[in-house]
N, C-alpha and C positions, 0 to 999 in steps of 0.2 A: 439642838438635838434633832427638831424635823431635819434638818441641811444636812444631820451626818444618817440618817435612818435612809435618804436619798440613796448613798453610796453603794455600788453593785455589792451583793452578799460576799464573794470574793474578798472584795477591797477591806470589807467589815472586819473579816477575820483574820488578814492579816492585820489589820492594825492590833484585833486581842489579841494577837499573838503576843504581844509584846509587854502587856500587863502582866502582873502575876495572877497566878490561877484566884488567888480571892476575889480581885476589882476582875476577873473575869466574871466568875459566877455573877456578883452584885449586879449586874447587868441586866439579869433578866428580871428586875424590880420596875426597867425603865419603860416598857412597854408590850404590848399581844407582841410585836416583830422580836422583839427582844428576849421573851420570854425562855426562849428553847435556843437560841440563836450560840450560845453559849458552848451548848453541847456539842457544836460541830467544830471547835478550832482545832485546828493542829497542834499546836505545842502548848504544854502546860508547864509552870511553874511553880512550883511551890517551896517558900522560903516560912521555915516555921519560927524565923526571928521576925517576922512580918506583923507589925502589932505586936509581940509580943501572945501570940497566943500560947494557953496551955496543952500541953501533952493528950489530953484528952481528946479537946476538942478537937486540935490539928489532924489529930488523929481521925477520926471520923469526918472529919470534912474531907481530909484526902480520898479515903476510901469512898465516900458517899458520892462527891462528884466525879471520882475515875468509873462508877458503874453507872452512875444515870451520862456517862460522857457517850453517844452515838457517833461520830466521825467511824467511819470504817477503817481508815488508816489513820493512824497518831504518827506524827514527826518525829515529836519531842514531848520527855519527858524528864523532867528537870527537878531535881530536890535538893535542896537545900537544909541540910541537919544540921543540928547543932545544940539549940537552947533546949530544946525541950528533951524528952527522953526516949526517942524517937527511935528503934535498936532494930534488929533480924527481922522479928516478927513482922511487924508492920512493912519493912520492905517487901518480904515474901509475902503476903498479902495483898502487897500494889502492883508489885511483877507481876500475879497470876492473874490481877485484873486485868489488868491489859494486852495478855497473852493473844490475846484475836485480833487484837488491833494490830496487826503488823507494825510493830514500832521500830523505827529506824534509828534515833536517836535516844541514847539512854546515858544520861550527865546525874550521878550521883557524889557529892563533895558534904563530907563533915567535918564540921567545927573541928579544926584541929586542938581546943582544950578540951574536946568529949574525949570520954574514954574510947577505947579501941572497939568498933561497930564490927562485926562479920555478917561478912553481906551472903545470903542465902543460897543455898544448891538452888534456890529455883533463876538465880542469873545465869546459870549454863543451861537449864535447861527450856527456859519459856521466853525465851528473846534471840532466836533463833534468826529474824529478817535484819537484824541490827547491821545498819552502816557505820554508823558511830559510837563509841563506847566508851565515854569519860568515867574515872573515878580518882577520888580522892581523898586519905587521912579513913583509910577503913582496912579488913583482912579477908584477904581470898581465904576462902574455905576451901578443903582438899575435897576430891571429888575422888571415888573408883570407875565409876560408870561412865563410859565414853563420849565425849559432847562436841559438837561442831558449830563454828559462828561461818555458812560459807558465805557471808554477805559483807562482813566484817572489813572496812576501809581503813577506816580509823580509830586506833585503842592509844587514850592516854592514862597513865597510872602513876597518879602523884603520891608521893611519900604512902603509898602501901605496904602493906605485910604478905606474908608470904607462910604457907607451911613448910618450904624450903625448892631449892633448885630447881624440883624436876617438876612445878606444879607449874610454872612460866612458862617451861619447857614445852609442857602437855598443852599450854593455853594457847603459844604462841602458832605450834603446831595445827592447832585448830581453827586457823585462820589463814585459808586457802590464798585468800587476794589480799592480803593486807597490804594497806601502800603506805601508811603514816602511821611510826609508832612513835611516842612519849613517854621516857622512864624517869623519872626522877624520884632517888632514893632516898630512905630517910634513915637516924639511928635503928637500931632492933629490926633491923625488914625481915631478919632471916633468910637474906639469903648472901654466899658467896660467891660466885661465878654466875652474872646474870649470861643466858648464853641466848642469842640472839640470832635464830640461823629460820629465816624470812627471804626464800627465793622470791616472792613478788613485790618486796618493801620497796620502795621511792624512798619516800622522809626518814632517817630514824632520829631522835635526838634523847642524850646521855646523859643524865648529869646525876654522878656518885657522891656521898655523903662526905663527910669533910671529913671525919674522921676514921675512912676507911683503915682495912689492917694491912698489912703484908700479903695477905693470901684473898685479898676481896678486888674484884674487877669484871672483866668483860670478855665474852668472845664472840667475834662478830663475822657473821656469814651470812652477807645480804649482795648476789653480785647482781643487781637491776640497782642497785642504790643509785639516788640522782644528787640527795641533797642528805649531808650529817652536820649536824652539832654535840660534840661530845666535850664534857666537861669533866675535871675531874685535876685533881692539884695534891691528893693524898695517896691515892691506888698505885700499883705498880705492876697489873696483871689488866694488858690488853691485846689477844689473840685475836689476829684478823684471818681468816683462812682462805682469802681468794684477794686479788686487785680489785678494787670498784671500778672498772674502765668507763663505766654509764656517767659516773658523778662531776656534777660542773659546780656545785659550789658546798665550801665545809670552812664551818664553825670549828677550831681545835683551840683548846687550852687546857692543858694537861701537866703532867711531869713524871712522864713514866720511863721508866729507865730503859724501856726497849719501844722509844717513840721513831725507830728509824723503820718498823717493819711497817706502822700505821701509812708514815709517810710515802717509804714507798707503796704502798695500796691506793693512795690517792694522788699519783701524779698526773692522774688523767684532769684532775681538776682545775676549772675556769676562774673561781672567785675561790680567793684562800683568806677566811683570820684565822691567827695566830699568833700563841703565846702559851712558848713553852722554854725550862729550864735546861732544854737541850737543843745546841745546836746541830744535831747530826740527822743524816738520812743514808739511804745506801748509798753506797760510791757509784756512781754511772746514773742515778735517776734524772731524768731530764721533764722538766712541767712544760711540756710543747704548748698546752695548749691553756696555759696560765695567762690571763690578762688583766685580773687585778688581786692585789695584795695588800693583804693589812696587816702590818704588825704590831705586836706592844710592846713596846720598850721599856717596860717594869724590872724587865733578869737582866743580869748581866753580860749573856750570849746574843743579844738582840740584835750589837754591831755585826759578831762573826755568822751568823744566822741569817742577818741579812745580804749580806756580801754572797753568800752561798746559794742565796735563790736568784739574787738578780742574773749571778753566772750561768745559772739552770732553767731561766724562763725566759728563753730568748726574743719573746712575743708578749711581754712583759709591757702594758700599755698604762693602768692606773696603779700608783705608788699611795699607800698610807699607812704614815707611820704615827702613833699614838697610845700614851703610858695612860691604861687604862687599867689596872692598880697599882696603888702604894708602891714606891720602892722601897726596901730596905735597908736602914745606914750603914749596917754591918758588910754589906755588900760590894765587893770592888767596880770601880766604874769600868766600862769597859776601854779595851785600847783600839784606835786606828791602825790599820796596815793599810795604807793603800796598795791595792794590789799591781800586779805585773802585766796585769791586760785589760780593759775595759768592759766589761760587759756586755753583749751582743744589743739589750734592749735598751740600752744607754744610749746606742749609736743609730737603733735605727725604729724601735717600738714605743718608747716611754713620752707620755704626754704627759701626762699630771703626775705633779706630785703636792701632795696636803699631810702635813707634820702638826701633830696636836700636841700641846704640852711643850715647845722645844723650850730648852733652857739654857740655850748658845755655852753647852759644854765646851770643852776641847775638842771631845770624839766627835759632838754633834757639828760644830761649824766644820769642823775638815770633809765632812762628810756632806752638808750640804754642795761646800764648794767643790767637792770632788762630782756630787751628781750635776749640780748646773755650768760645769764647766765642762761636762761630756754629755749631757746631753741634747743632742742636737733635734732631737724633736719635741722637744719641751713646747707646752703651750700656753701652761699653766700654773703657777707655782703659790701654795697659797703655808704661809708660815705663822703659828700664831703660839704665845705663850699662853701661861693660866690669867694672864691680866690683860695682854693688849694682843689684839688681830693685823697682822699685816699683810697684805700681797707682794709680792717679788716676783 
């Protein structure tokens, strides 16, 4: 303990940082240096399935130590709900603690077998410096009164609820520089049309509940976009309202019956997966500036889907192809056509190619031997089943 009491006061606190807020406190048992030393970390955690503490107590310790906490600015503040009975109240009571501390980081996640928490009017109104802002397994409460996050970077919202539409709307709007969002939806969220129009978004990523309806989906108007992942395999409602021309790499797997507008909005993009139940995109889209691709060979359109980008990404340099869910038996395999012309990236872009899962179908060996006998910049070719790996 003298050897770590040496360490510059800096170095101290990060290391608490890293404990949870209870082995923080306990610390100040260990020494005069230690006594207060506590009171200045930046980031606090607090996990109330930690020990096993009761509702009570937890309760009060958090409150007790977020007011004798002095750091002028707080980082992080991190809660962890669940076991105990830890609801509104006690949130709006730790938010307004903290409201001087310019807190930049606010991560609240509840047990997803507690019932449904609603997190307080005082998170729009007293966490105003917030860069970051996780939540998760809880319910926005609607708000009248006007609120702004203009610090706001990063918001992720896992299986939350919602008092409907326009309350995402009002929130998303309230977040001048947002650059990274995170939606993931759950049953009951109440809401239909998440609508997602973020002129200063970078990151956004999607992922819709399994069992959406007919009329539940997305509208998306982010043109700075650089980087999407959207998921979604039940919805049928995805409105893009602009091209993303900024974007170089996107996550898609979906199945929505108008996947040719998405696509064309992201022809701009560098690194493509995908894996969807449609082969189609507009007629004339050209991926100039595609140079790797991933697909999953799970649908049946995987061959004809494929054949259609290598035609279209002429600068088309890493190739991988990999059945990254179940197929289904009921399902036709697909058919070969070799085509009537080579592929531009065949003949003069394509180095790699790595095939996951192959199962020396029909379609599949015509088609390797179709690429490694046209591809003349090949450099590398690595082929492997679910049992044995081999290079070629």
């Amino acid at each position: 303990m003298d050897m770590l009491s040496q360490l510059p006061e800096a170095l101290l606190l990060r290391i608490l940082s890293l404990l949870p807020a209870k082995d923080v406190v306990a610390t100040m048992v260990l020494s005069k240096q230690w006594e207060f030393l506590w009171m200045l970390v930046p980031k606090l955690v607090y996990d109330d399935s930690y020990q096993n503490i009761e509702y009570g107590r937890f309760s009060r310790f958090v409150h007790r130590s977020l007011t004798l906490h002095e750091a002028p600015f707080l980082d992080t503040l991190h809660l962890k709900l669940g076991k105990t009975s830890c609801g509104s109240g006690d949130i709006r009571v730790w938010i307004k603690t903290v409201d001087k501390r310019c807190l930049r980081e606010l991560i609240i996640k509840i047990d997803s077998n507690k019932s449904s928490v609603v997190l307080p009017v005082s998170l729009y109104t007293c966490c105003r410096m917030l860069v970051t802002l996780k939540l998760k397994n809880a319910v926005l409460v609607d708000v009248t009164s006007s609120f702004s996050f203009p610090s706001l970077k990063k918001l992720s919202l896992v299986s939350m609820k919602y008092p409907g539409d326009e309350l995402i709307k009002t929130f998303l709007s309230s977040c001048p520089v947002l650059e990274d969002l995170v939606v993931k939806r759950c049953l009951d969220d109440n809401l239909l049309i998440l609508t997602v129009r973020v002129p200063s978004l970078k990151c956004l990523v999607l992922h819709n509940k399994e069992d959406a309806g007919l009329d539940v989906g997305f509208m998306i108007d982010t043109p700075s976009l650089e980087c999407l992942e959207i998921f979604d395999n039940m919805g049928v409602l995805c409105v893009v309202k602009n091209n993303m021309t900024k974007i170089s790499k996107a996550n898609v797997c979906f199945s929505y019956a108008h996947i040719e507008q998405l696509m064309g909005s992201i022809s701009s993009v560098k690194r493509l997966s995908l894996c969807t139940s449609k082969d189609s995109y507009p007629v004339g889209s050209v991926f100039y500036c595609l140079v790797r691709l991933t697909l999953c060979t799970c649908e049946t359109v995987w061959l004809n889907l494929l054949m259609r980008m290598l035609r279209d990404s002429p600068k088309l340099r890493d190739l991988k192809l990999v059945q990254d869910h179940p197929l289904r038996p009921s399902e036709p395999r697909p058919c070969w056509n070799e085509p009537s012309e080579v592929p531009k990236c065949l003949l003069t872009s394509l180095e790699t190619l790595e095939w996951v899962k192959y199962e020396a179908t029909e379609e599949e060996k015509e088609l390797a031997a179709f690429i490694l006998k046209n591809g003349r910049c090949l450099k590398k070719v690595t082929i492997s089943s679910e049992f044995t790996d081999r290079d070629e």
